[in-house]
mmCIF file of the N, C-alpha and C atoms, coordinates in Angstrom:
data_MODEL
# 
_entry.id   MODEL 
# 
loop_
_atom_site.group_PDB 
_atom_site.id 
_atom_site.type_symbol 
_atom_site.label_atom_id 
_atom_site.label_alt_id 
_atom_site.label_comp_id 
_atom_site.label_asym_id 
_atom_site.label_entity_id 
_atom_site.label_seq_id 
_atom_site.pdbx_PDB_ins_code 
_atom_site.Cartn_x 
_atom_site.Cartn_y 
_atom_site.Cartn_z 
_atom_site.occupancy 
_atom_site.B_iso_or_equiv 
_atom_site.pdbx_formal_charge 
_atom_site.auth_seq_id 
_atom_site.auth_comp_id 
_atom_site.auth_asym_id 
_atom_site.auth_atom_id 
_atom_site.pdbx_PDB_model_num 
ATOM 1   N N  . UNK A 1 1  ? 0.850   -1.166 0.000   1.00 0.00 ? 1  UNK A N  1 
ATOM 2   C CA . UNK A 1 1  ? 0.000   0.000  0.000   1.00 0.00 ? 1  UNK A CA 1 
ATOM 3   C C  . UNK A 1 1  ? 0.900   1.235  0.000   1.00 0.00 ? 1  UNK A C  1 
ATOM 4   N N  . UNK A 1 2  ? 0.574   1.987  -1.226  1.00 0.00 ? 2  UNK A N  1 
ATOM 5   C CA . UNK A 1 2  ? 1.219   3.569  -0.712  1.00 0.00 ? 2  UNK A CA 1 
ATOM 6   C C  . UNK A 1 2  ? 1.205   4.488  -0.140  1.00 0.00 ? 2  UNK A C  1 
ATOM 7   N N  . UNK A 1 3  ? 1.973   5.046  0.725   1.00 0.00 ? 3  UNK A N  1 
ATOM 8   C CA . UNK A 1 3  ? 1.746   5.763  1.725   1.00 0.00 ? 3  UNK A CA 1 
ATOM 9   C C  . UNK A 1 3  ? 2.552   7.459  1.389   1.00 0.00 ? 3  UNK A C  1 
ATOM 10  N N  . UNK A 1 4  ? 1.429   8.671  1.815   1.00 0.00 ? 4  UNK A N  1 
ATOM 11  C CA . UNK A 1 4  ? 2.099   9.714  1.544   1.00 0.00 ? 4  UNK A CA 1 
ATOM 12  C C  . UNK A 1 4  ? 2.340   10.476 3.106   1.00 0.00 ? 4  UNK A C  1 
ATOM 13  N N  . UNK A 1 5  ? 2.910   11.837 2.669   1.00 0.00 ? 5  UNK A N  1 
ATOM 14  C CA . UNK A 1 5  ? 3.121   12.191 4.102   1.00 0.00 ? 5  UNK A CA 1 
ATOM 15  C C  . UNK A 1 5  ? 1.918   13.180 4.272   1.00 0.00 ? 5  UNK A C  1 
ATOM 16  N N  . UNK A 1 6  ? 1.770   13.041 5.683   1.00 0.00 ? 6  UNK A N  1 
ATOM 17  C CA . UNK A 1 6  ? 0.260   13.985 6.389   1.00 0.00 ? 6  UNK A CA 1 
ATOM 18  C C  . UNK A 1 6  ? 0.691   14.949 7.635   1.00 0.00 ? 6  UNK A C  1 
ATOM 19  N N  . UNK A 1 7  ? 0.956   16.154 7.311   1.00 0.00 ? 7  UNK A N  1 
ATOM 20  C CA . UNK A 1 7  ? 1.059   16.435 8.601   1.00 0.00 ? 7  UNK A CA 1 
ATOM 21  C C  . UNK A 1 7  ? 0.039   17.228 9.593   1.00 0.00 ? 7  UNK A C  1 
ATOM 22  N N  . UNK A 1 8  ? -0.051  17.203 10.783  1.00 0.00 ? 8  UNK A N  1 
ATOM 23  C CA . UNK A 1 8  ? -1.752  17.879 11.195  1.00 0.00 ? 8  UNK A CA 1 
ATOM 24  C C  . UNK A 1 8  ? -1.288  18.529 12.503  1.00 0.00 ? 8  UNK A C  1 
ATOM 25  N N  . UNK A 1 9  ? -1.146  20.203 12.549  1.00 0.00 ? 9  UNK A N  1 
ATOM 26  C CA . UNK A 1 9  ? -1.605  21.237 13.535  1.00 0.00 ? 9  UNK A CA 1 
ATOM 27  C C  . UNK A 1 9  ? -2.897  21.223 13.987  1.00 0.00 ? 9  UNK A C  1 
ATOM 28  N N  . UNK A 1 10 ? -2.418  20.598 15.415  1.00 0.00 ? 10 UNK A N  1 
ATOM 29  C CA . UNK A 1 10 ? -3.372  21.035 16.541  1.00 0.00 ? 10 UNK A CA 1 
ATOM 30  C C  . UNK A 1 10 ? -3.617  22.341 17.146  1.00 0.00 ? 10 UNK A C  1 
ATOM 31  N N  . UNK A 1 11 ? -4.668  22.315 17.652  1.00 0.00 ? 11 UNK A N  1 
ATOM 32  C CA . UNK A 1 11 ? -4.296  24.053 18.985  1.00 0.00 ? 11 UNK A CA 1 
ATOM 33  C C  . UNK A 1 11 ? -4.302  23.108 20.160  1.00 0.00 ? 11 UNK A C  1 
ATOM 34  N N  . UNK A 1 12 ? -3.259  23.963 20.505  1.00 0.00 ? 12 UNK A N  1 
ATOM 35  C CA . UNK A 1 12 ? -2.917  23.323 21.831  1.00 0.00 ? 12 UNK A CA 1 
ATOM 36  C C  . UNK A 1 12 ? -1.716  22.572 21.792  1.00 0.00 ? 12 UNK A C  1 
ATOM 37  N N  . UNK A 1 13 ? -1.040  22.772 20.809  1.00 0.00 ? 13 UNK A N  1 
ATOM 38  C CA . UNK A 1 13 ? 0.393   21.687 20.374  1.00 0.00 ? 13 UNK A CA 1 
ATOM 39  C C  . UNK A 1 13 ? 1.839   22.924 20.004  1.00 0.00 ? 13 UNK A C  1 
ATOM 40  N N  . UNK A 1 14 ? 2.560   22.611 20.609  1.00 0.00 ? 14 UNK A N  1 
ATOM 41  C CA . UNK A 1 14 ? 3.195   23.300 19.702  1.00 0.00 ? 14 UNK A CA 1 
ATOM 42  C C  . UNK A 1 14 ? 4.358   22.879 18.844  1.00 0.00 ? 14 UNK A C  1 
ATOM 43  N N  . UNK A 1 15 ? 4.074   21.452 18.552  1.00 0.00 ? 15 UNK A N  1 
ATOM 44  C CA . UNK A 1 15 ? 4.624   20.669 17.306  1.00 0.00 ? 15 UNK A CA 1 
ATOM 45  C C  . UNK A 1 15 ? 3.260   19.766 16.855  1.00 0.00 ? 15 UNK A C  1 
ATOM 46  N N  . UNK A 1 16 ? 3.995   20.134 15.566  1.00 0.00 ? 16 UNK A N  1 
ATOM 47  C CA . UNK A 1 16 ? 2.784   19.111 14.353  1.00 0.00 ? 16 UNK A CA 1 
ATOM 48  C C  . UNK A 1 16 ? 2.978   17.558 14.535  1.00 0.00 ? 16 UNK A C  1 
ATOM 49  N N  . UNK A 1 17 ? 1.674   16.951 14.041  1.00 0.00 ? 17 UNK A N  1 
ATOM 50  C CA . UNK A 1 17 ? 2.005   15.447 14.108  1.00 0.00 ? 17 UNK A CA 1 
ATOM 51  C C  . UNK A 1 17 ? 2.191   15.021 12.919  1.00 0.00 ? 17 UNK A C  1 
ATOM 52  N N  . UNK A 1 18 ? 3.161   14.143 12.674  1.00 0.00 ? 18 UNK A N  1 
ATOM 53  C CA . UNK A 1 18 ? 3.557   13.739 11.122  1.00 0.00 ? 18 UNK A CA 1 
ATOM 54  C C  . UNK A 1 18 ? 3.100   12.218 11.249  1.00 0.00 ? 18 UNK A C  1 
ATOM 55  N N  . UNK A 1 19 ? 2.794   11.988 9.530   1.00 0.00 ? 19 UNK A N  1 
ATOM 56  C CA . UNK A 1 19 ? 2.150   10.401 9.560   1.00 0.00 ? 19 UNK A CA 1 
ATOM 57  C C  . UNK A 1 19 ? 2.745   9.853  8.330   1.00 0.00 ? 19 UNK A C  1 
ATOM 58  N N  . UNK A 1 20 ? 3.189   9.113  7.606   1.00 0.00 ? 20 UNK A N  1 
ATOM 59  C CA . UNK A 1 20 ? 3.306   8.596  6.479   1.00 0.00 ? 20 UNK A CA 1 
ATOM 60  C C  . UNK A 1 20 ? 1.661   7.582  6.516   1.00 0.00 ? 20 UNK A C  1 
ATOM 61  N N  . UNK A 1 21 ? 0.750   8.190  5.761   1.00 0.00 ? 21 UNK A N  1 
ATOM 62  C CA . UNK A 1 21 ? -0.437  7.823  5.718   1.00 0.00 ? 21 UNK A CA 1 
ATOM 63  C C  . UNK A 1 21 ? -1.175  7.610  4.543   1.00 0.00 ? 21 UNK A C  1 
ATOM 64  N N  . UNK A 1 22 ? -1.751  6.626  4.407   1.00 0.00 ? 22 UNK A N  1 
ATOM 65  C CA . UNK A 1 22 ? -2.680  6.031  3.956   1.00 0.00 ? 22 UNK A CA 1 
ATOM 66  C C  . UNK A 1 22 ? -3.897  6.153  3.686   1.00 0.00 ? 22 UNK A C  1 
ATOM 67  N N  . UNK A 1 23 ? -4.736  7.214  4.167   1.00 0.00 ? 23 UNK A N  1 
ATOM 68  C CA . UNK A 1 23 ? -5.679  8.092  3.604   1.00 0.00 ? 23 UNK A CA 1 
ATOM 69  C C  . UNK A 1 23 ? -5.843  9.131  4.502   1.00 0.00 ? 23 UNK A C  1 
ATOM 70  N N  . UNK A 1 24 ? -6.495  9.943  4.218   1.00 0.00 ? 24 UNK A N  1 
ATOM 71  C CA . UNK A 1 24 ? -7.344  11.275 5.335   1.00 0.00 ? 24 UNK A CA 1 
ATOM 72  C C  . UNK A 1 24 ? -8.340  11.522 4.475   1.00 0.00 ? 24 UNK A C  1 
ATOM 73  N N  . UNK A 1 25 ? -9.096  11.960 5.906   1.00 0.00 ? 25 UNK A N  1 
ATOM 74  C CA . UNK A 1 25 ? -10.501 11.571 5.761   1.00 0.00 ? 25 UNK A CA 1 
ATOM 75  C C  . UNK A 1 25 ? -11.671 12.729 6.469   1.00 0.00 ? 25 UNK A C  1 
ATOM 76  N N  . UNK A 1 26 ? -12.436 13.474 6.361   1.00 0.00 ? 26 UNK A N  1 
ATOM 77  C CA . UNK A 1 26 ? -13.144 14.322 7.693   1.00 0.00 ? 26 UNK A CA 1 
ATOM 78  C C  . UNK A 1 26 ? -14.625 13.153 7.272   1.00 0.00 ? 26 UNK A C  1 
ATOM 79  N N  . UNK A 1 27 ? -14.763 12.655 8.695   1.00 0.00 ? 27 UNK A N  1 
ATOM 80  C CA . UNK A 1 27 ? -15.979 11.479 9.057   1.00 0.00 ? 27 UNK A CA 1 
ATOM 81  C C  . UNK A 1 27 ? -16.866 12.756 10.327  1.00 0.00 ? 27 UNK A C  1 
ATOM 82  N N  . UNK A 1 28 ? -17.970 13.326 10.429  1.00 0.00 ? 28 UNK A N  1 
ATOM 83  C CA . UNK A 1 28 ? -18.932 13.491 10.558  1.00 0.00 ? 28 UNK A CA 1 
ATOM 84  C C  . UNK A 1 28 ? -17.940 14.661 11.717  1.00 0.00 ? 28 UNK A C  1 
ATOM 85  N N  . UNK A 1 29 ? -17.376 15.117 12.713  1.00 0.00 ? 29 UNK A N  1 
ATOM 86  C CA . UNK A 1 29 ? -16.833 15.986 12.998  1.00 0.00 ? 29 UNK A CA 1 
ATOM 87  C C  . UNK A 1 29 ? -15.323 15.625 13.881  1.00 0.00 ? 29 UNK A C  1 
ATOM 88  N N  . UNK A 1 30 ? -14.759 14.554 12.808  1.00 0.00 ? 30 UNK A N  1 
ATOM 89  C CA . UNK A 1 30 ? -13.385 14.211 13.007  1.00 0.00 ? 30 UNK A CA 1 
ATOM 90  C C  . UNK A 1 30 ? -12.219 14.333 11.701  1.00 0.00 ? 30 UNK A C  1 
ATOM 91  N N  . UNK A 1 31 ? -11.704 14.716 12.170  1.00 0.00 ? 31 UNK A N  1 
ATOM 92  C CA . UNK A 1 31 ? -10.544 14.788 10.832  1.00 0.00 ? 31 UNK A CA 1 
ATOM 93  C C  . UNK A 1 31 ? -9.637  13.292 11.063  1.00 0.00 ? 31 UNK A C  1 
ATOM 94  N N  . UNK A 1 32 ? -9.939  12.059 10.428  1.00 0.00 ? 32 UNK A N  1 
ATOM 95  C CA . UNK A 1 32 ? -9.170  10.643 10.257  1.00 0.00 ? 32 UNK A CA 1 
ATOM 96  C C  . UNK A 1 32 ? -8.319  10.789 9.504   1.00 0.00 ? 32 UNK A C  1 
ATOM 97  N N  . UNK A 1 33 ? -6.980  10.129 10.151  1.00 0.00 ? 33 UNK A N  1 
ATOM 98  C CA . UNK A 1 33 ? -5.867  9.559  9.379   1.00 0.00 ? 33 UNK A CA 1 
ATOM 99  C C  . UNK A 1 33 ? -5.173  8.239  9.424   1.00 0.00 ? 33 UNK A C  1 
ATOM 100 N N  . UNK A 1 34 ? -5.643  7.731  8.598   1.00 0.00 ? 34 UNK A N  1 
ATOM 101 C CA . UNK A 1 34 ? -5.250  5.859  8.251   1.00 0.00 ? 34 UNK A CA 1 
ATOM 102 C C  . UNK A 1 34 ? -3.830  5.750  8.193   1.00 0.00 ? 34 UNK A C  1 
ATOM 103 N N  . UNK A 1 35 ? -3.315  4.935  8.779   1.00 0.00 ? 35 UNK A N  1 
ATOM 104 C CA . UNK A 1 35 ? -2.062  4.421  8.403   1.00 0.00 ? 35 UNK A CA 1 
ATOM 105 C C  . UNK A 1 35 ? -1.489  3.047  8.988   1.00 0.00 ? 35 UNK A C  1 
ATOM 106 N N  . UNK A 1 36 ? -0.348  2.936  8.797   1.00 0.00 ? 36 UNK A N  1 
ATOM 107 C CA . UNK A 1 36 ? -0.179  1.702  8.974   1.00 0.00 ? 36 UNK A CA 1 
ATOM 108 C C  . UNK A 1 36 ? 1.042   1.156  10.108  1.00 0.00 ? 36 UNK A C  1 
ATOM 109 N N  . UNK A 1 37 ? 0.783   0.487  10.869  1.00 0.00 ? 37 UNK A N  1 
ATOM 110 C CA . UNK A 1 37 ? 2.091   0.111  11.665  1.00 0.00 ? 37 UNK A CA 1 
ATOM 111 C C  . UNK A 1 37 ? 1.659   -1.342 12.577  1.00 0.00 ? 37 UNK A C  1 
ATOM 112 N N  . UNK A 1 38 ? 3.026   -1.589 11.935  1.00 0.00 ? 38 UNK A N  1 
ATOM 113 C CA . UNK A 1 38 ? 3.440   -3.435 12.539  1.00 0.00 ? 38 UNK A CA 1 
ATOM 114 C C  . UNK A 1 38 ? 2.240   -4.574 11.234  1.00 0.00 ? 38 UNK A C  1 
ATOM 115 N N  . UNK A 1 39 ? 2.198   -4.059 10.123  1.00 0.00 ? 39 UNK A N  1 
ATOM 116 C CA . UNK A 1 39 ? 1.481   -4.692 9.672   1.00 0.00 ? 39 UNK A CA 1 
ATOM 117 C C  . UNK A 1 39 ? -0.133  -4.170 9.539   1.00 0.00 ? 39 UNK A C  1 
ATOM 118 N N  . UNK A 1 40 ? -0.614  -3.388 10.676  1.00 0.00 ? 40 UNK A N  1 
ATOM 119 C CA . UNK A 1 40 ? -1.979  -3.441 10.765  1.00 0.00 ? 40 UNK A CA 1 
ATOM 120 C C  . UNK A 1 40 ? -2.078  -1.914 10.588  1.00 0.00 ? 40 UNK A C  1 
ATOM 121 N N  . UNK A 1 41 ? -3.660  -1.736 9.846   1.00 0.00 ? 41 UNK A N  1 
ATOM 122 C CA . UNK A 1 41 ? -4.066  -0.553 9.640   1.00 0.00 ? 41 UNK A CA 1 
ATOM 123 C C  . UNK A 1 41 ? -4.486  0.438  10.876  1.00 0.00 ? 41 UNK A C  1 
ATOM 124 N N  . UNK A 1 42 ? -4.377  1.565  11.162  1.00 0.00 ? 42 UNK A N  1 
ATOM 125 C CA . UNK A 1 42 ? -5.004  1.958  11.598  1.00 0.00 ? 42 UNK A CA 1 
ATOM 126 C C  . UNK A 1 42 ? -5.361  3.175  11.844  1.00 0.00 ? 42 UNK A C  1 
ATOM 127 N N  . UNK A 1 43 ? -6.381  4.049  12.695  1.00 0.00 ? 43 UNK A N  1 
ATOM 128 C CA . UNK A 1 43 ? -7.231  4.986  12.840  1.00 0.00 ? 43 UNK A CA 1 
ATOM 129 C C  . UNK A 1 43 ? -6.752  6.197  13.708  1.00 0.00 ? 43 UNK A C  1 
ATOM 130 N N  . UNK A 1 44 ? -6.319  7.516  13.282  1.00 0.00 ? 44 UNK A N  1 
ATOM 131 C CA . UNK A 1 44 ? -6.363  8.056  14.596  1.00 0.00 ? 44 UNK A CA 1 
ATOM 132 C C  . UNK A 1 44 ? -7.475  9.200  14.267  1.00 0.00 ? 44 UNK A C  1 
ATOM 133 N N  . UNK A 1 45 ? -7.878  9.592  14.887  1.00 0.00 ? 45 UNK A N  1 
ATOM 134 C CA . UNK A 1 45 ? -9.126  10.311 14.829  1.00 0.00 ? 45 UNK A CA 1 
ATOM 135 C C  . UNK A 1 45 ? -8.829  11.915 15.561  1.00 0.00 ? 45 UNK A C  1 
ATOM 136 N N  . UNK A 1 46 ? -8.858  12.477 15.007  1.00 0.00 ? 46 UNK A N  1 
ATOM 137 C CA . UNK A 1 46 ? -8.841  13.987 16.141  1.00 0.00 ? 46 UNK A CA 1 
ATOM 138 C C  . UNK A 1 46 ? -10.034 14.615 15.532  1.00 0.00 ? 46 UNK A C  1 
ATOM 139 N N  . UNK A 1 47 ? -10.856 15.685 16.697  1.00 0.00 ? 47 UNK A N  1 
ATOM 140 C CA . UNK A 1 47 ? -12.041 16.506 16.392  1.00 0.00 ? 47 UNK A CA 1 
ATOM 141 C C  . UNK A 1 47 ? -11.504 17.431 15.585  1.00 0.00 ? 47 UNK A C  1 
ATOM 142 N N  . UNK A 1 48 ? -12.456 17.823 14.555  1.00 0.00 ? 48 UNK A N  1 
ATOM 143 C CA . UNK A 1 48 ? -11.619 18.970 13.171  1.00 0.00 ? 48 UNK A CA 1 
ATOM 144 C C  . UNK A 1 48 ? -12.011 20.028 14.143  1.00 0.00 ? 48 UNK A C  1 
ATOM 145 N N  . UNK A 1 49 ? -12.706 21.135 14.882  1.00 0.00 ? 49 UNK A N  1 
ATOM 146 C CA . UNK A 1 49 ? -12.390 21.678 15.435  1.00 0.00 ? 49 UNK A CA 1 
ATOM 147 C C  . UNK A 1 49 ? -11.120 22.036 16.233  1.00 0.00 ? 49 UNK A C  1 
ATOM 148 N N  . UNK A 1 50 ? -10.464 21.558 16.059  1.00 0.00 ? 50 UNK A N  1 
ATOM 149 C CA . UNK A 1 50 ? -9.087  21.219 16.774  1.00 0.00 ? 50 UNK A CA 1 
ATOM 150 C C  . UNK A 1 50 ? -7.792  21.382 16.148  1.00 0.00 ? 50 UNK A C  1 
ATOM 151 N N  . UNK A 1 51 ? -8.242  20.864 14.777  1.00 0.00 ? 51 UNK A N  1 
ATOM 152 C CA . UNK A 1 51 ? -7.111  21.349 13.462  1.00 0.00 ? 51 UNK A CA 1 
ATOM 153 C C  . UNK A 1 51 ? -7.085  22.721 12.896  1.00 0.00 ? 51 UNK A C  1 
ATOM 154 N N  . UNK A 1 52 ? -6.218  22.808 13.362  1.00 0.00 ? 52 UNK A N  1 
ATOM 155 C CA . UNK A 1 52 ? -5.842  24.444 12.220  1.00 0.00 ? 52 UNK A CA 1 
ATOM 156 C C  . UNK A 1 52 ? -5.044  24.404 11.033  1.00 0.00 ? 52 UNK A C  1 
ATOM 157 N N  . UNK A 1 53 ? -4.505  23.325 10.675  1.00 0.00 ? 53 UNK A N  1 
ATOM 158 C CA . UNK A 1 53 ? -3.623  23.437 9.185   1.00 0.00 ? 53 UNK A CA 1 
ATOM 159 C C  . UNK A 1 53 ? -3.501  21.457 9.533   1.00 0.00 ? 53 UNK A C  1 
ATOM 160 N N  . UNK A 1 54 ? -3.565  21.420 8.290   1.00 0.00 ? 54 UNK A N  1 
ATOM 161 C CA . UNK A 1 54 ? -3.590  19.839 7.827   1.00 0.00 ? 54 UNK A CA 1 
ATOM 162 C C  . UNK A 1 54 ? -2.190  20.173 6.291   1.00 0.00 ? 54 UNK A C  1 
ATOM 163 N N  . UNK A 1 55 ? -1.467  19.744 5.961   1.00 0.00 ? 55 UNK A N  1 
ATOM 164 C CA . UNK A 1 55 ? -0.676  19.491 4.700   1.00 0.00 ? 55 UNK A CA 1 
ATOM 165 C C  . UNK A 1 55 ? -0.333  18.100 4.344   1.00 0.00 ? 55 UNK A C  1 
ATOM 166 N N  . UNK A 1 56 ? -0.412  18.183 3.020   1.00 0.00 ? 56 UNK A N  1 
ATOM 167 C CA . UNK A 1 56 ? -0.193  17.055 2.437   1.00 0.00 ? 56 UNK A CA 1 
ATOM 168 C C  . UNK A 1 56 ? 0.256   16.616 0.908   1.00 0.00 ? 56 UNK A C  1 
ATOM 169 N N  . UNK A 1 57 ? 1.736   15.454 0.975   1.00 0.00 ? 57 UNK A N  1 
ATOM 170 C CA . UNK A 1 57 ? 2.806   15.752 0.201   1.00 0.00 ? 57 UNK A CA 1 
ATOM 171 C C  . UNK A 1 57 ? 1.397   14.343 -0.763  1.00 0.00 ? 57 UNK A C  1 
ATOM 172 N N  . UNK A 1 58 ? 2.233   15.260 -2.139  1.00 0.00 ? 58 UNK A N  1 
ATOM 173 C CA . UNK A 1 58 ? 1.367   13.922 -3.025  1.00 0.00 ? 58 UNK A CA 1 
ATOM 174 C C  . UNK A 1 58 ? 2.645   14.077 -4.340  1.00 0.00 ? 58 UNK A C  1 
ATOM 175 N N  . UNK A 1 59 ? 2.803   12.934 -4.940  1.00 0.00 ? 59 UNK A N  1 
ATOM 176 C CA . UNK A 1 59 ? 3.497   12.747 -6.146  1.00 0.00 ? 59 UNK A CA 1 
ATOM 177 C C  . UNK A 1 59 ? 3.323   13.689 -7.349  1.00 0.00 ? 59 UNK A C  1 
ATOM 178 N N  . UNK A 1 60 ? 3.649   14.648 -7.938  1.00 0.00 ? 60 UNK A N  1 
ATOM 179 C CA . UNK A 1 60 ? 2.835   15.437 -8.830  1.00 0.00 ? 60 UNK A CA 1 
ATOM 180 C C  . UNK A 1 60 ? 3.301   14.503 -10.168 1.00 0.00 ? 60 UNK A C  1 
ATOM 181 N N  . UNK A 1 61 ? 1.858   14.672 -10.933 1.00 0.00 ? 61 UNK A N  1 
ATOM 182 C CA . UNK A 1 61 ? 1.860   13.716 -12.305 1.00 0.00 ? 61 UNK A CA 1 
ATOM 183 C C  . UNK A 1 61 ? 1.552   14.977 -13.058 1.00 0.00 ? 61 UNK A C  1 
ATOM 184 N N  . UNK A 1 62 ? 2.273   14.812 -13.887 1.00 0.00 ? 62 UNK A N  1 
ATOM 185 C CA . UNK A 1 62 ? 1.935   16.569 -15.246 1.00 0.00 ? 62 UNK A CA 1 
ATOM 186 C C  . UNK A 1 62 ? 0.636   16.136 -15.681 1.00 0.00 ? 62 UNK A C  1 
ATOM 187 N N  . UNK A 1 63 ? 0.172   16.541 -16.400 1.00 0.00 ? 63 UNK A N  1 
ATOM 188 C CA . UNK A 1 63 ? -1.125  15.973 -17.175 1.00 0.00 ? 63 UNK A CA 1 
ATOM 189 C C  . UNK A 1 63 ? -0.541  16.546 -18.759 1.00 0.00 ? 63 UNK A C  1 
ATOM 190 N N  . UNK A 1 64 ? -1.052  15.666 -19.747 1.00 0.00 ? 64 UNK A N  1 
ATOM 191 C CA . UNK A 1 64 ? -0.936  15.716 -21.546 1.00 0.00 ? 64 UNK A CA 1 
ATOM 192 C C  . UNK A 1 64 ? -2.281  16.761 -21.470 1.00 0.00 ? 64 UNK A C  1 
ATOM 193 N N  . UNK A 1 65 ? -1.886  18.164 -22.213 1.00 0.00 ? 65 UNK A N  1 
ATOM 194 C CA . UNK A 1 65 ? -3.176  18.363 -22.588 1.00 0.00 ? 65 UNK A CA 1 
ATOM 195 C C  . UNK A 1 65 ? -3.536  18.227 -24.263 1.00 0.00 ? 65 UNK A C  1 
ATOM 196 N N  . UNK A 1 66 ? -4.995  17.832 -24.126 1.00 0.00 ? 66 UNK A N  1 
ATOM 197 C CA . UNK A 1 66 ? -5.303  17.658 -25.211 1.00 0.00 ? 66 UNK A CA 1 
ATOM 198 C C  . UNK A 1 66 ? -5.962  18.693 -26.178 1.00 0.00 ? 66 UNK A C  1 
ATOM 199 N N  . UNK A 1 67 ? -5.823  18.973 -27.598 1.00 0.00 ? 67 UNK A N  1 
ATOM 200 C CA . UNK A 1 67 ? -6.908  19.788 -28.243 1.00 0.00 ? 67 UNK A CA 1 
ATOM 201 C C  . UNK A 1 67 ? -8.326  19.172 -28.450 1.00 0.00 ? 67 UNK A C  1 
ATOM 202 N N  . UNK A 1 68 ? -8.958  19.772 -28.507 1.00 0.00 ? 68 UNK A N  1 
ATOM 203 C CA . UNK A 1 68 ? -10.723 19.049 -29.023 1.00 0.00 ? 68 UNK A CA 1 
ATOM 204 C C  . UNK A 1 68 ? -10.219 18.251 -29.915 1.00 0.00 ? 68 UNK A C  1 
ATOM 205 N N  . UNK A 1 69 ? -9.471  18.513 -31.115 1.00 0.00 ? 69 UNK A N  1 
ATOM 206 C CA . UNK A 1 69 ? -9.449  17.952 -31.908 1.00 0.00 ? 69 UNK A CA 1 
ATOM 207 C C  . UNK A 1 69 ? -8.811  16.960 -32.209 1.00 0.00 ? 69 UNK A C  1 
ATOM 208 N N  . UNK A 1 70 ? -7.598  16.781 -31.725 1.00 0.00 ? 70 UNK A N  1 
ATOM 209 C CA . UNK A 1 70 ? -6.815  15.833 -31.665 1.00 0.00 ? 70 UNK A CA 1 
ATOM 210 C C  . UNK A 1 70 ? -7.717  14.476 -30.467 1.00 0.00 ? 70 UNK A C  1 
ATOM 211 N N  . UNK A 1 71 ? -8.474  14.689 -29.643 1.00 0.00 ? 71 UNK A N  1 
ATOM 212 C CA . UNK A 1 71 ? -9.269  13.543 -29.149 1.00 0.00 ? 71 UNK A CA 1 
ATOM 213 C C  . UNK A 1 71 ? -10.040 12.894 -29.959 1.00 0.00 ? 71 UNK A C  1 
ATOM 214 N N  . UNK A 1 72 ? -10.188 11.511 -30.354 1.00 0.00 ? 72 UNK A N  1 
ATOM 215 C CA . UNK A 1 72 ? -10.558 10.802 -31.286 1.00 0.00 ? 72 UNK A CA 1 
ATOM 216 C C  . UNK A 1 72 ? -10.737 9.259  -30.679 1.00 0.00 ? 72 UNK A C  1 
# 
């Protein structure tokens, strides 16, 4: 499974928490971040009220652009 990096400012922290993670997620008034350790998936959950800055590293892929016309 690929894993990117997540990092998430709390209030009330005054260091960020870093994750090499596996998804993020906001579930009904939690900000989730999946990841993985010892084999097994798992959950940490913090209230999004609570987050003030979330970042997150992703692979950049260019994109081909196409003309109208040249699509066929």
């Amino acid at each position: 499974m690929e894993t990117y990096k997540v990092v998430l400012g709390l209030k009330g922290s005054s260091q960020p928490i870093e994750y090499d993670a596996v998804g993020l997620y906001i579930k009904e008034a939690y900000t989730c971040v999946t990841f993985l350790k010892d084999g097994r998936q798992l959950i940490h959950k913090y209230p999004t009220a609570d987050v003030f800055r979330i970042e997150e590293e992703y692979k950049y892929i260019p994109r081909r652009s196409v003309r109208v016309n040249d699509a066929r």
